[in-house]
N, CA, C and O of each residue as an XYZ file, in Angstrom:
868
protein
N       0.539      0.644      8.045
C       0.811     -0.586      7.311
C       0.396     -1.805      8.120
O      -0.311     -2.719      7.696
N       0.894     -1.712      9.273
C       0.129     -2.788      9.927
C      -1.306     -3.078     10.024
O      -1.866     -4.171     10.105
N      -1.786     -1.919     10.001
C      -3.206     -2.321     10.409
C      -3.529     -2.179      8.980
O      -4.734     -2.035      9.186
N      -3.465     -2.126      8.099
C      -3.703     -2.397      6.441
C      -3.675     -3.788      5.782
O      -4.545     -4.338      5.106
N      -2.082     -4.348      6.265
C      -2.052     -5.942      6.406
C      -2.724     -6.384      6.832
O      -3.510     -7.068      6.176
N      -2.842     -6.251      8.390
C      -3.192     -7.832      8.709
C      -4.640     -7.909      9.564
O      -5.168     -8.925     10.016
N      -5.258     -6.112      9.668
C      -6.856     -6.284      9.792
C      -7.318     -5.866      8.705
O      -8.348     -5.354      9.145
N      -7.360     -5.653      7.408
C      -8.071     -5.586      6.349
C      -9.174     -4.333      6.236
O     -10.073     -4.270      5.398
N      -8.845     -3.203      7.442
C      -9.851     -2.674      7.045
C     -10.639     -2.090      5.859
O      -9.941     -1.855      4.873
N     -11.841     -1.831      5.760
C     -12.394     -0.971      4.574
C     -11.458      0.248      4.184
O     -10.982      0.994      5.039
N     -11.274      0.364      3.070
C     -10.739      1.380      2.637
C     -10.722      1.970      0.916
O     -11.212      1.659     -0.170
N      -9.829      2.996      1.499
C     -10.655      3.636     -0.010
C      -8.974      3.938     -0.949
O      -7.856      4.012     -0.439
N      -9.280      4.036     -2.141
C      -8.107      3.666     -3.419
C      -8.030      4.051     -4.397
O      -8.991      4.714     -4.785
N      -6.715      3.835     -5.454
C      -6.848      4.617     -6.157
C      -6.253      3.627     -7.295
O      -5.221      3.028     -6.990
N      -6.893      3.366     -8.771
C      -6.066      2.865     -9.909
C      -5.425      3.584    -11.075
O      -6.096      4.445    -11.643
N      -4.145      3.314    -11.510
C      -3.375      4.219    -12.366
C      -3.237      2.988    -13.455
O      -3.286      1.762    -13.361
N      -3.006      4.085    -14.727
C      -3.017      3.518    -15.754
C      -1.686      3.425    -16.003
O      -1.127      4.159    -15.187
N      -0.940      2.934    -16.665
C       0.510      2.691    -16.935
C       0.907      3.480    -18.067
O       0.529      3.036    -19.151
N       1.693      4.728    -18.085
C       2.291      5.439    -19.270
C       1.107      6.926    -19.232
O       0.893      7.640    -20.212
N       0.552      7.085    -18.026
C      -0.507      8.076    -17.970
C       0.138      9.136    -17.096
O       1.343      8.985    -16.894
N      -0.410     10.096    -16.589
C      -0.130     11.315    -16.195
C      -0.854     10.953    -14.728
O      -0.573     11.863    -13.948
N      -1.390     10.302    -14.316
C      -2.361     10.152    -13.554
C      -1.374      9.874    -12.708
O      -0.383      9.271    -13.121
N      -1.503     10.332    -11.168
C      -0.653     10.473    -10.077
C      -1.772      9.860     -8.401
O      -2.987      9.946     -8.223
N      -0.794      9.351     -7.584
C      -1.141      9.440     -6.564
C      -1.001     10.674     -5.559
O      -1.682     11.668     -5.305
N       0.087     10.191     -5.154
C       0.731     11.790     -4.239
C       2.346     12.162     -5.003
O       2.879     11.658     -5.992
N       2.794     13.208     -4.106
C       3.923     14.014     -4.279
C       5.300     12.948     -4.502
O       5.351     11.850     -3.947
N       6.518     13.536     -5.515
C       7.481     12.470     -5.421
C       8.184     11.788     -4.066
O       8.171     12.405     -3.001
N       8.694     10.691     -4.167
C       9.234     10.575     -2.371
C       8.176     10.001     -1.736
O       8.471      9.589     -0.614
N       6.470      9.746     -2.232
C       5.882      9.615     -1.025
C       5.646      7.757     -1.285
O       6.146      7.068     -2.174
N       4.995      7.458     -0.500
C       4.698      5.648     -0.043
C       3.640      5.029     -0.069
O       3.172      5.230      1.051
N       2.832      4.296     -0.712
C       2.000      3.478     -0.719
C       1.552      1.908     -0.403
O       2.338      1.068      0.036
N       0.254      1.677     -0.681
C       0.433     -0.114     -0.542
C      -0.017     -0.556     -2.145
O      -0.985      0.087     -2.551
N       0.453     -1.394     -2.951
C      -0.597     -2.152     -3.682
C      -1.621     -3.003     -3.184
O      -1.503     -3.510     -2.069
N      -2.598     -3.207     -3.890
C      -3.397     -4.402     -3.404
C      -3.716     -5.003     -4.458
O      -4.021     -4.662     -5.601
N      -3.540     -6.462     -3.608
C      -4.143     -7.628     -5.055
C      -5.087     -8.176     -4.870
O      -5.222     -9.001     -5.774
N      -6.153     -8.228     -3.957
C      -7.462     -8.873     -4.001
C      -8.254     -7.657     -2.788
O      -7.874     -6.678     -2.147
N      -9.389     -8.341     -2.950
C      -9.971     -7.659     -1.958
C     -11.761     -7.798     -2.795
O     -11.977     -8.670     -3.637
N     -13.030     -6.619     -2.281
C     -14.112     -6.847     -3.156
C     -14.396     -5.499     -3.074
O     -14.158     -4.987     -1.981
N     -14.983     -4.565     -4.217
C     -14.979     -3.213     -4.440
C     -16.400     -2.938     -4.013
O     -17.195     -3.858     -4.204
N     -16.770     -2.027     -3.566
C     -18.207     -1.878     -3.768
C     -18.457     -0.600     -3.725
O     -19.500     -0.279     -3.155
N     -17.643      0.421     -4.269
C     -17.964      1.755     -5.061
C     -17.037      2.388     -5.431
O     -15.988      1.745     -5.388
N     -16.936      3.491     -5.822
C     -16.186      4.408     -6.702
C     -16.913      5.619     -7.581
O     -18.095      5.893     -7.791
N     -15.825      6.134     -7.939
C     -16.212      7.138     -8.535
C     -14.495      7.582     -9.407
O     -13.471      6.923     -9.225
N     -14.584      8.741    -10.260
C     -13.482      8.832    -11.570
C     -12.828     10.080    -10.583
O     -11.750     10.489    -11.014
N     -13.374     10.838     -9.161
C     -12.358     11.660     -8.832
C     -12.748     11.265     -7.100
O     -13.492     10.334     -6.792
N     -12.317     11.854     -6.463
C     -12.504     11.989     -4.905
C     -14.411     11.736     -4.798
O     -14.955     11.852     -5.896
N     -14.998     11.542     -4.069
C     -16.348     10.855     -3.878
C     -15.996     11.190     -2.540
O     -17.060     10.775     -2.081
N     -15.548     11.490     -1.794
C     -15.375     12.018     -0.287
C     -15.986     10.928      0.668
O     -16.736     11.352      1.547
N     -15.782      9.735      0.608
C     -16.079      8.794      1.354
C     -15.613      9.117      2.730
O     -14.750      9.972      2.935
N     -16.268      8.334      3.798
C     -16.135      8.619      5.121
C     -15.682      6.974      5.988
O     -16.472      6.030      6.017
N     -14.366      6.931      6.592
C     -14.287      5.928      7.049
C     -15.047      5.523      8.329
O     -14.885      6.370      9.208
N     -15.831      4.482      8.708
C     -17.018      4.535      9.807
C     -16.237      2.769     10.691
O     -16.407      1.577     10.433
N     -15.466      3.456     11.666
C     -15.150      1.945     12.328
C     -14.060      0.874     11.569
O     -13.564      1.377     10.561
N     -13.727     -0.123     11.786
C     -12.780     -0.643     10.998
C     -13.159     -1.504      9.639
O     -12.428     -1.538      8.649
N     -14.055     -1.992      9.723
C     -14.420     -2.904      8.677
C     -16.554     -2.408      8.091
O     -17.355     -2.885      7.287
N     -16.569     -1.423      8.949
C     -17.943     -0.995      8.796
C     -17.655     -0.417      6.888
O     -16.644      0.059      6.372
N     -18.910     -0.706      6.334
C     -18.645      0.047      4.840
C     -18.238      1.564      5.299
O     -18.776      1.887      6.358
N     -17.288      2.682      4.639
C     -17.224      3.581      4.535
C     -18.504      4.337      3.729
O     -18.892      3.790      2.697
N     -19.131      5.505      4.144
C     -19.961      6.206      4.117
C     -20.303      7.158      3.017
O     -20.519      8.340      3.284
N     -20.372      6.629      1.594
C     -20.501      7.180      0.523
C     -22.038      7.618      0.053
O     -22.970      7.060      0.633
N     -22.314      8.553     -0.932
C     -23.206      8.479     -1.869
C     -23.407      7.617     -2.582
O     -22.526      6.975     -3.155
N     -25.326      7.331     -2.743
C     -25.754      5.919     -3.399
C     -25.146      5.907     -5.000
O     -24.705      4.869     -5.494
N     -25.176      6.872     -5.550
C     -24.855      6.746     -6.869
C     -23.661      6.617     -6.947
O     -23.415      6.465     -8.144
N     -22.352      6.572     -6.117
C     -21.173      6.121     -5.826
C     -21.328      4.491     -5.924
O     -20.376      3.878     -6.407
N     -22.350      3.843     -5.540
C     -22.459      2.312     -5.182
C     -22.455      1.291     -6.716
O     -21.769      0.275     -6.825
N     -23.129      1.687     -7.515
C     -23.654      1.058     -8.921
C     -22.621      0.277     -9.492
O     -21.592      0.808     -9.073
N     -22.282     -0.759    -10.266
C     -21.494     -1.345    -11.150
C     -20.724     -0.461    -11.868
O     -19.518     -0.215    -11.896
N     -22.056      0.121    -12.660
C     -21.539      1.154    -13.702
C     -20.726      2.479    -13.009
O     -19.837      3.044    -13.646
N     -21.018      2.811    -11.982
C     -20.307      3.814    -10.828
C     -18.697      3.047    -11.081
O     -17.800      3.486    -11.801
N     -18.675      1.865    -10.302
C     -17.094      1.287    -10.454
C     -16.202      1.219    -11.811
O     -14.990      1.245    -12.023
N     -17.069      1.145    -12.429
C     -16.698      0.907    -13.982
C     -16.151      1.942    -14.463
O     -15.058      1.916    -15.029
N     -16.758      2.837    -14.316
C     -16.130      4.158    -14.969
C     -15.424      4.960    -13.891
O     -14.853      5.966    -14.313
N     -15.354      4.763    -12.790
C     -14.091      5.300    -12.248
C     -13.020      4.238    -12.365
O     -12.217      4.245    -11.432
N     -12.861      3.476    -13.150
C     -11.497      2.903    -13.460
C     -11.764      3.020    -15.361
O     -10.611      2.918    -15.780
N     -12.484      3.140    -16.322
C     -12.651      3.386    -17.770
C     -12.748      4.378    -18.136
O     -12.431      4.685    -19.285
N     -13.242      5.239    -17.229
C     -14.493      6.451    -18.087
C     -13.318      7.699    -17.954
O     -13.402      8.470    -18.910
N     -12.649      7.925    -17.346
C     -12.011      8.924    -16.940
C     -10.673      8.972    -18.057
O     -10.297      7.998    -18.708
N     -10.043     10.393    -18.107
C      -9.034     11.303    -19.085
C      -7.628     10.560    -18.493
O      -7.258     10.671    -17.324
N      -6.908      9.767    -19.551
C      -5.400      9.721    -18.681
C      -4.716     10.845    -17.713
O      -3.919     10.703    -16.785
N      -5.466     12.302    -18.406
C      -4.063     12.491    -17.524
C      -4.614     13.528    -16.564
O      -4.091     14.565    -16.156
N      -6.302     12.769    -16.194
C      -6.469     12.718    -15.001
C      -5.856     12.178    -13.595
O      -5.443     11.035    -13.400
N      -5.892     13.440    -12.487
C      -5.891     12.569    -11.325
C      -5.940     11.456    -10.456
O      -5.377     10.441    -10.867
N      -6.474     11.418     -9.369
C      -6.591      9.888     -8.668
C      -8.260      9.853     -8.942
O      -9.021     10.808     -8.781
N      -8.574      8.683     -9.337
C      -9.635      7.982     -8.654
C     -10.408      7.867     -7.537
O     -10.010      8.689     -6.712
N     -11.367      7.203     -7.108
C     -11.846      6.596     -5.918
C     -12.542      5.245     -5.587
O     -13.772      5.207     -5.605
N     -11.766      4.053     -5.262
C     -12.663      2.726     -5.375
C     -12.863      2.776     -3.503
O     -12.347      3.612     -2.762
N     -13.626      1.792     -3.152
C     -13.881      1.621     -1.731
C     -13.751      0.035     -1.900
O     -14.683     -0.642     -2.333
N     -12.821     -0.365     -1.614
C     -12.789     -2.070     -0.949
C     -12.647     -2.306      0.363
O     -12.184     -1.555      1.222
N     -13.223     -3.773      0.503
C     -13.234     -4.482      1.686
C     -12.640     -5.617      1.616
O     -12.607     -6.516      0.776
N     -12.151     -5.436      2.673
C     -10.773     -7.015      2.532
C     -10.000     -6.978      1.937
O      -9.685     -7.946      1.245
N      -9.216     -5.633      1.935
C      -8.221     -5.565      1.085
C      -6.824     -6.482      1.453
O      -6.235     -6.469      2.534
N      -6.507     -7.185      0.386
C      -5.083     -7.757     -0.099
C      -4.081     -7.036     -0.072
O      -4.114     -5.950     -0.650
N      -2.880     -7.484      0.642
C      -1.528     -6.301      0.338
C      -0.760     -6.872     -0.386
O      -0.204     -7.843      0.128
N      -0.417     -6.558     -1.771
C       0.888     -7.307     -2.600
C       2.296     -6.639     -1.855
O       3.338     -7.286     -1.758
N       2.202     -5.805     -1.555
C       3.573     -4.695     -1.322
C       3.257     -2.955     -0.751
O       2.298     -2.184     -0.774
N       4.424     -2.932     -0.349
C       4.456     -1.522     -0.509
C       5.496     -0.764     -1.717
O       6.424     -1.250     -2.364
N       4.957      0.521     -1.714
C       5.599      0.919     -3.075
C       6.164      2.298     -2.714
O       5.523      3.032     -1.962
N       7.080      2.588     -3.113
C       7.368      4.129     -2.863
C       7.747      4.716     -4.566
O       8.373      4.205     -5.494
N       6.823      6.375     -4.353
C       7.024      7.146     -5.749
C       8.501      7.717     -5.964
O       8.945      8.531     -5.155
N       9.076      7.394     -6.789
C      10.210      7.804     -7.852
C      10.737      8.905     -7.485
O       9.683      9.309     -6.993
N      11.126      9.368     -7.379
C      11.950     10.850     -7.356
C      11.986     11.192     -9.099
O      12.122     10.350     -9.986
N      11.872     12.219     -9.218
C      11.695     12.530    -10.362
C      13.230     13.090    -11.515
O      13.435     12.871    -12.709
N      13.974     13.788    -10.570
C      15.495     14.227    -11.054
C      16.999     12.937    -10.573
O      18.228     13.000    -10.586
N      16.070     11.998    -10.237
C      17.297     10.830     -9.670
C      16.598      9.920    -10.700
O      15.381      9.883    -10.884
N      17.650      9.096    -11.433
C      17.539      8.510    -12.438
C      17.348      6.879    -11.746
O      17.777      6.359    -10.716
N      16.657      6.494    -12.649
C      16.233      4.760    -11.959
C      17.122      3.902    -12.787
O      16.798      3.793    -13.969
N      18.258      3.232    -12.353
C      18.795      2.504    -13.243
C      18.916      1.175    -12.425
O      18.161      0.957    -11.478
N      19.878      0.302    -12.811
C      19.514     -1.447    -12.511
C      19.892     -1.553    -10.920
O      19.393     -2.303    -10.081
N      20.933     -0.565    -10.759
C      21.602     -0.299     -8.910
C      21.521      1.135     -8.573
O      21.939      2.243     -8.909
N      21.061      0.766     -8.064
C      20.662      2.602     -7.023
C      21.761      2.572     -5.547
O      22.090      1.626     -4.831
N      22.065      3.806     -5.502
C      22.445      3.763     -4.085
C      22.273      5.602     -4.201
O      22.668      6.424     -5.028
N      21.325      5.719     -2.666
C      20.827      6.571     -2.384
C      21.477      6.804     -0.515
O      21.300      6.243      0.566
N      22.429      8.202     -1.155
C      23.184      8.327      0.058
C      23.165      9.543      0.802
O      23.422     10.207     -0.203
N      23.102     10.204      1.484
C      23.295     11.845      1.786
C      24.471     12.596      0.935
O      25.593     12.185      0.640
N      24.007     13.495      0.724
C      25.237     14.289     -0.398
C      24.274     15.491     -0.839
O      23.156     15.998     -0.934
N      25.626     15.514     -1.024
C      25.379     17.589     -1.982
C      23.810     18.027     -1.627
O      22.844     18.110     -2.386
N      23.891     18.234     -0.440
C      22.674     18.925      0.275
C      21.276     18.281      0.425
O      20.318     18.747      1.043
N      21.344     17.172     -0.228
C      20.204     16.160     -0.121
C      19.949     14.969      0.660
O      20.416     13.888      0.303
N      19.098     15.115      1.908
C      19.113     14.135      2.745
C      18.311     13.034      2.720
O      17.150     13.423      2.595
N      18.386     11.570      2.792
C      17.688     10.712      2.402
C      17.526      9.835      3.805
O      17.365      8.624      3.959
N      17.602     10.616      4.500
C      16.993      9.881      6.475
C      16.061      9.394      6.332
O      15.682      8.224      6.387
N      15.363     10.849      6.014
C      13.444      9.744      6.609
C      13.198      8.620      5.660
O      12.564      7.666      6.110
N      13.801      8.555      3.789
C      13.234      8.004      3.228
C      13.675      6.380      3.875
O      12.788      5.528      3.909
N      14.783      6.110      4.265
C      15.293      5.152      4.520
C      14.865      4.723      5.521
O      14.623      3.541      5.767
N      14.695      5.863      6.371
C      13.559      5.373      8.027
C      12.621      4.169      7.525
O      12.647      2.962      7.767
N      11.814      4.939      6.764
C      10.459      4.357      6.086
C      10.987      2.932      5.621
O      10.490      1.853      5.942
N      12.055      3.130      4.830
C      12.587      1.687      4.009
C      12.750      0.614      5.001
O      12.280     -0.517      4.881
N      13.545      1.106      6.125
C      13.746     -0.156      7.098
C      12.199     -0.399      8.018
O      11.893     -1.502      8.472
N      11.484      0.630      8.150
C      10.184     -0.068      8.618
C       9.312     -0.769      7.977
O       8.463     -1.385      8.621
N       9.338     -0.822      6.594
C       8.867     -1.518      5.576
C       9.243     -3.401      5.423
O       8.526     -4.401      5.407
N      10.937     -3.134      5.322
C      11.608     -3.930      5.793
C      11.831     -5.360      7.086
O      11.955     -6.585      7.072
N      11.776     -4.246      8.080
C      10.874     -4.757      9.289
C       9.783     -5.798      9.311
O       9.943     -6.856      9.919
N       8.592     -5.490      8.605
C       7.806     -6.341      8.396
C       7.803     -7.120      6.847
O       6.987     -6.810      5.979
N       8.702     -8.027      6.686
C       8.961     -8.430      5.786
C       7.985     -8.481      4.165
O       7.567     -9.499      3.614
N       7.812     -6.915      3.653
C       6.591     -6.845      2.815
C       7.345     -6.744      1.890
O       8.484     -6.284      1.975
N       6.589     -7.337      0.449
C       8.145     -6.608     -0.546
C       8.246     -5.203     -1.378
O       7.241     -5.083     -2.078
N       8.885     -4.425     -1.477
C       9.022     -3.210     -1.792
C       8.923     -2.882     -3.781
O       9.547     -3.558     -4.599
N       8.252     -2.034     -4.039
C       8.175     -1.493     -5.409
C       8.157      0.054     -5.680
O       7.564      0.988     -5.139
N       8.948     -0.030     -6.619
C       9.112      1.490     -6.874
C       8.160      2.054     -8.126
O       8.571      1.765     -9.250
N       7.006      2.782     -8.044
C       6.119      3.418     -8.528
C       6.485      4.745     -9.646
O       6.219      5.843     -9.157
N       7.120      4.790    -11.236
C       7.885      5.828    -11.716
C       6.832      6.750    -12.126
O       5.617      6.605    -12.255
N       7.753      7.903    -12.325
C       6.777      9.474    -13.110
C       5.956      8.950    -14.182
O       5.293      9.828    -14.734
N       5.808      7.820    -14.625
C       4.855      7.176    -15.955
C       3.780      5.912    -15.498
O       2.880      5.482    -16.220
N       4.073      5.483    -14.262
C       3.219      4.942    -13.802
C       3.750      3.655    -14.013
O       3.103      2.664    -13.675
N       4.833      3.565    -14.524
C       5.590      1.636    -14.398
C       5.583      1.027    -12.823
O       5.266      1.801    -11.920
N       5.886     -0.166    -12.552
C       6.169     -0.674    -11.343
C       7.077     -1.781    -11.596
O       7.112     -2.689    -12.427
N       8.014     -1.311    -10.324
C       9.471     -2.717    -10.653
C       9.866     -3.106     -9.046
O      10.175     -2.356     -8.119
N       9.769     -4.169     -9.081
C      10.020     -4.551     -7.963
C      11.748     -4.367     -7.819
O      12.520     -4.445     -8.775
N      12.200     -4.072     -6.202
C      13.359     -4.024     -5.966
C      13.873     -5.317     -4.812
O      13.054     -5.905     -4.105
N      15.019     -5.542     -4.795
C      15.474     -5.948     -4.392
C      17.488     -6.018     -3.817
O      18.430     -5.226     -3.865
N      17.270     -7.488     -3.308
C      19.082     -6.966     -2.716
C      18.939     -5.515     -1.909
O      19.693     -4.648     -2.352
N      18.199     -5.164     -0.938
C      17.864     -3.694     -0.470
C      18.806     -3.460      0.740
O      18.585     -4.333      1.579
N      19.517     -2.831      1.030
C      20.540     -2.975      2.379
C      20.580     -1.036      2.931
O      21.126      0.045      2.708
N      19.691     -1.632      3.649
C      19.377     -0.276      4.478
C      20.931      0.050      4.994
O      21.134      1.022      4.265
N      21.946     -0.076      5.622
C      22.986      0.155      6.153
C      24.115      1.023      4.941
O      24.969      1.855      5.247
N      23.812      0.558      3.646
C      24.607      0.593      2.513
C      23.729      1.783      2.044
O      24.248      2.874      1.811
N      22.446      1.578      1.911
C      21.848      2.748      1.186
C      21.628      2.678     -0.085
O      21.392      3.665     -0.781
N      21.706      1.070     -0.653
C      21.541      0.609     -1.524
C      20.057     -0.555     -1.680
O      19.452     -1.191     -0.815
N      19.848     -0.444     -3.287
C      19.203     -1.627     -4.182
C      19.539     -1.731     -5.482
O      20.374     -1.054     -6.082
N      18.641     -2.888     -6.037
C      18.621     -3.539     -7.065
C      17.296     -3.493     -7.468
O      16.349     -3.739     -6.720
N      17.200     -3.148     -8.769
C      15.776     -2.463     -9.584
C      15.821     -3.762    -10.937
O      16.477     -3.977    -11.957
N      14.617     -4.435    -10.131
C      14.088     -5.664    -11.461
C      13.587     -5.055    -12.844
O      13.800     -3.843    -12.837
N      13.159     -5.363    -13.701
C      12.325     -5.376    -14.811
C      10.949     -4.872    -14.545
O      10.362     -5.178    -13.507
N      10.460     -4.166    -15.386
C       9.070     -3.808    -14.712
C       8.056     -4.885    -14.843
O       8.172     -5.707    -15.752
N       7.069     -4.938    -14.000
C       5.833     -5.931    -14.097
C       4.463     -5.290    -14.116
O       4.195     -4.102    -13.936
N       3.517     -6.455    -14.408
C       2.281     -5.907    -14.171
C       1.672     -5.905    -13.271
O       2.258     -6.300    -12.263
N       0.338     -5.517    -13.126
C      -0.937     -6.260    -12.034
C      -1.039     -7.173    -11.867
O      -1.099     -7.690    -10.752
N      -1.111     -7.847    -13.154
C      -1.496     -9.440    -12.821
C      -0.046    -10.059    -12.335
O      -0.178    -11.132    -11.746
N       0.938     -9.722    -12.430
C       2.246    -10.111    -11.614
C       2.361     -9.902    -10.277
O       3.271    -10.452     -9.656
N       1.283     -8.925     -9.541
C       1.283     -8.810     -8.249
C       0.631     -9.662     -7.450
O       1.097    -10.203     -6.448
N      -1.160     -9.863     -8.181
C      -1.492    -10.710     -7.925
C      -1.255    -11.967     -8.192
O      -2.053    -12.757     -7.688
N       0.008    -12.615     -9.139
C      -0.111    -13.957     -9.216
C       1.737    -13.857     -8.327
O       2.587    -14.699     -8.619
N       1.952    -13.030     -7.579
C       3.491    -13.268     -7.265
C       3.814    -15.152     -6.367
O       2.926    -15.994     -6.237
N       4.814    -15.271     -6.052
C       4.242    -16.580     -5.422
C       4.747    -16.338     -3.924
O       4.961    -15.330     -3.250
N       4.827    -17.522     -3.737
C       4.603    -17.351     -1.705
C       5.773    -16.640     -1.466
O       5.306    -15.515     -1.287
N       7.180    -16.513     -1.320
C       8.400    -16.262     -0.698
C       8.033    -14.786     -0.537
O       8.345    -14.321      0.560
N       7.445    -13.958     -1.382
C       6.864    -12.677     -1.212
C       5.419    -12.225     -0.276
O       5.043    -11.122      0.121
N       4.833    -13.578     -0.136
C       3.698    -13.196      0.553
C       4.131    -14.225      2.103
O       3.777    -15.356      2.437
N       5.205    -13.011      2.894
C       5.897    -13.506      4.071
C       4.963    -13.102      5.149
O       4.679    -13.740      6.162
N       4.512    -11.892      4.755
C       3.920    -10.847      5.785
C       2.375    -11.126      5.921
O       1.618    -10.486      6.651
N       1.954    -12.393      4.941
C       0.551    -12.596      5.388
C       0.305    -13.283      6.488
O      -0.665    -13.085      7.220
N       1.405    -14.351      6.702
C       1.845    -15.294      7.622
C       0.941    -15.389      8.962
O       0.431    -14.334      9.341
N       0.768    -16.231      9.497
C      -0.149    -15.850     10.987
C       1.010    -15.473     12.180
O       0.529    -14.620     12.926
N       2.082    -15.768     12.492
C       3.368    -15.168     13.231
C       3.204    -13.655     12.658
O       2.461    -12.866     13.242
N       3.570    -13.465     12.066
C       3.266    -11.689     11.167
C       2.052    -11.069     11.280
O       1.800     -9.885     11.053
N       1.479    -11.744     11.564
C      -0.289    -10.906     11.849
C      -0.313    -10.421     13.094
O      -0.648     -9.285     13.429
N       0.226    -11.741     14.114
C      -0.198    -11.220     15.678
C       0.914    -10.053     16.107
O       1.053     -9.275     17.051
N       1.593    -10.358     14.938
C       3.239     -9.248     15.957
C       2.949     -7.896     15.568
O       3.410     -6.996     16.270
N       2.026     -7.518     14.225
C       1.595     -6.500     13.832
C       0.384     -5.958     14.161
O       0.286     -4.738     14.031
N      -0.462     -6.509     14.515
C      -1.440     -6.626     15.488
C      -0.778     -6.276     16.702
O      -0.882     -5.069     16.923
N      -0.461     -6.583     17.128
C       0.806     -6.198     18.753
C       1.275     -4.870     19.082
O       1.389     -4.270     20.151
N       1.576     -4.497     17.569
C       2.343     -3.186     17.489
C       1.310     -2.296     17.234
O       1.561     -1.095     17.133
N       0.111     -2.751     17.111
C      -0.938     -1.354     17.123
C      -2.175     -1.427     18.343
O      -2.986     -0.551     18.644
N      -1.969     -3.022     19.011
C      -3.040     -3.178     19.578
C      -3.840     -1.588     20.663
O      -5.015     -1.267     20.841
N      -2.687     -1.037     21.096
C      -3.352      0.396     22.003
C      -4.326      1.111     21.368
O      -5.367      1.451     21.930
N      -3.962      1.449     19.833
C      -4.802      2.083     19.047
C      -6.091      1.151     18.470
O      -7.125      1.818     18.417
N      -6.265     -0.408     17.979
C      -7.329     -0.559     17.566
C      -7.996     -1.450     18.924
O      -9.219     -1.452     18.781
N      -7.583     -2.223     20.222
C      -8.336     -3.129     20.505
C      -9.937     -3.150     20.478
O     -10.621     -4.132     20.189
N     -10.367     -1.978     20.806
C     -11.685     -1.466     20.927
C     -12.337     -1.965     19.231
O     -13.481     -2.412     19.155
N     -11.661     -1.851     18.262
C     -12.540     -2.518     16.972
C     -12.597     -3.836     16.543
O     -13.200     -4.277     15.564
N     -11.735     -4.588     17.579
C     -11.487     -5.809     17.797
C     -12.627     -6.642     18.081
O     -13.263     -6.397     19.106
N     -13.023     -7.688     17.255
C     -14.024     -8.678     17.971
C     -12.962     -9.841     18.722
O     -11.802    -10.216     18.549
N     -14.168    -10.182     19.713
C     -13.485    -11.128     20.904
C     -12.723    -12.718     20.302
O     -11.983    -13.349     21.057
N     -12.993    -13.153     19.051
C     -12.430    -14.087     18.649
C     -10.971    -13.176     18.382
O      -9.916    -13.705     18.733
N     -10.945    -12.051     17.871
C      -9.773    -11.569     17.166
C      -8.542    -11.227     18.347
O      -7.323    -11.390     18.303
N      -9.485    -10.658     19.452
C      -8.513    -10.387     20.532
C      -7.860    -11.693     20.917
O      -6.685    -11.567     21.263
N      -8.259    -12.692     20.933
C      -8.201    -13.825     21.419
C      -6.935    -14.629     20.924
O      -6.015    -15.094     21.596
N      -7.130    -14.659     19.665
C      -6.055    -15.234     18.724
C      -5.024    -13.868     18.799
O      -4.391    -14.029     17.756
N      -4.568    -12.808     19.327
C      -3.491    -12.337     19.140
C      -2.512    -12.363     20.125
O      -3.210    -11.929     21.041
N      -1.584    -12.518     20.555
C      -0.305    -12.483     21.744
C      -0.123    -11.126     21.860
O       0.503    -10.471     21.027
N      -0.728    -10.581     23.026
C      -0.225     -9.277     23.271
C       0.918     -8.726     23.827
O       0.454     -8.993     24.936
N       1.970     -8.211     24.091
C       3.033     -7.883     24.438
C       2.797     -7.699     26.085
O       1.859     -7.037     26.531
N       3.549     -8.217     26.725
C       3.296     -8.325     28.512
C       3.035     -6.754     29.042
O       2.401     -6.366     30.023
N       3.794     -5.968     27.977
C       3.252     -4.285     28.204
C       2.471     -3.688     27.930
O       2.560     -2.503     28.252
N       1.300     -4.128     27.209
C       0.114     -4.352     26.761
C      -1.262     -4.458     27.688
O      -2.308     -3.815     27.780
N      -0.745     -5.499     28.252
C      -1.680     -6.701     28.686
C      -2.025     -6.610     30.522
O      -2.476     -7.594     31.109
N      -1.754     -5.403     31.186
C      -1.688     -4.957     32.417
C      -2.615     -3.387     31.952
O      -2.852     -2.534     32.808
């Protein structure tokens, strides 16, 4: 997530239709939305793209590249088809989202606690690292709705489940939600991965980040 925020690398994606069969991953699992960014291929199933460096284009087939290529891996394809494949650059983060559980019912207050043999550790791990970097959280259902949550209290094991919204609600959300684009939020997340990317770092980028004094020896 960090390095998704706040270096933008190239990457590759997936669009769902709302009220479709069409899935990302398994219930329980976590994603990002994105609200801007610029596409420059696709395809209607996996296209086996290759990630090359951080912001280098990923490594597709030419007939993956075309307009009409993008077009119909978001038109051309069966609802209750699978995932997709787009390739953007500069991707935008509206949120992160986590998929539904499928036998736990989504109603206006959730509280998700350990009980009757079902443990909800890691999911909450995840919740407070999410948390952590002040991104805002959406819950992704078995039909493909999205509702933003809120009032979230990791300690309690509780939220609050809004109204569902659209796309264009992600991309037009307004600032109090877009905390984590912040330039304080960039370098501290940047910080927390610098061991793993400095090397894809250009020298203006290293420059502008505050590295942690444990870092920086």
């Amino acid at each position: 997530m960090d390095i998704l925020s706040r270096l933008a690398p190239t990457i590759s994606a997936s669009t769902l239709d709302e009220g479709s069969k069409q899935r990302t991953f398994g219930k329980g699992s976590w994603g990002a939305f994105i609200s801007g960014g610029r596409v420059v291929g696709g395809g209607r199933s996996d296209i086996g793209s290759v990630s090359v460096g951080l912001r280098d284009r990923r490594v597709m087939s030419e007939r993956d590249v075309p307009l009409e290529a993008i077009e119909g891996a978001i038109d051309g394809r069966n609802r209750n088809e699978s995932y997709n494949e787009l390739i953007i650059e500069q991707p935008e983060v509206a949120g992160v989202y986590c998929k539904w559980f499928k036998d736990i019912p989504l109603t206006e207050n959730v509280s998700l606690q350990n009980g009757n043999g079902v443990g909800y550790d890691s999911w909450w791990g995840r919740m407070k690292n999410v948390m952590d970097r002040n991104v805002p959280v959406f819950v992704l259902t078995q039909d493909n709705q999205t509702h933003l949550l809120y009032d979230i209290d990791t300690e309690k094991r509780t939220f609050k489940v809004a109204a569902k919204i659209s796309p264009d609600d992600l991309v037009g959300m307004p600032g109090v939600y877009k905390q984590h684009t912040g330039v304080d939020e960039k370098r501290a997340a940047v910080g927390r991965v610098f061991e793993h990317v400095s090397y894809l770092l250009t020298e203006e980028e290293k420059a502008a980040i505050v590295v942690p004094a444990s870092l920086s020896n």
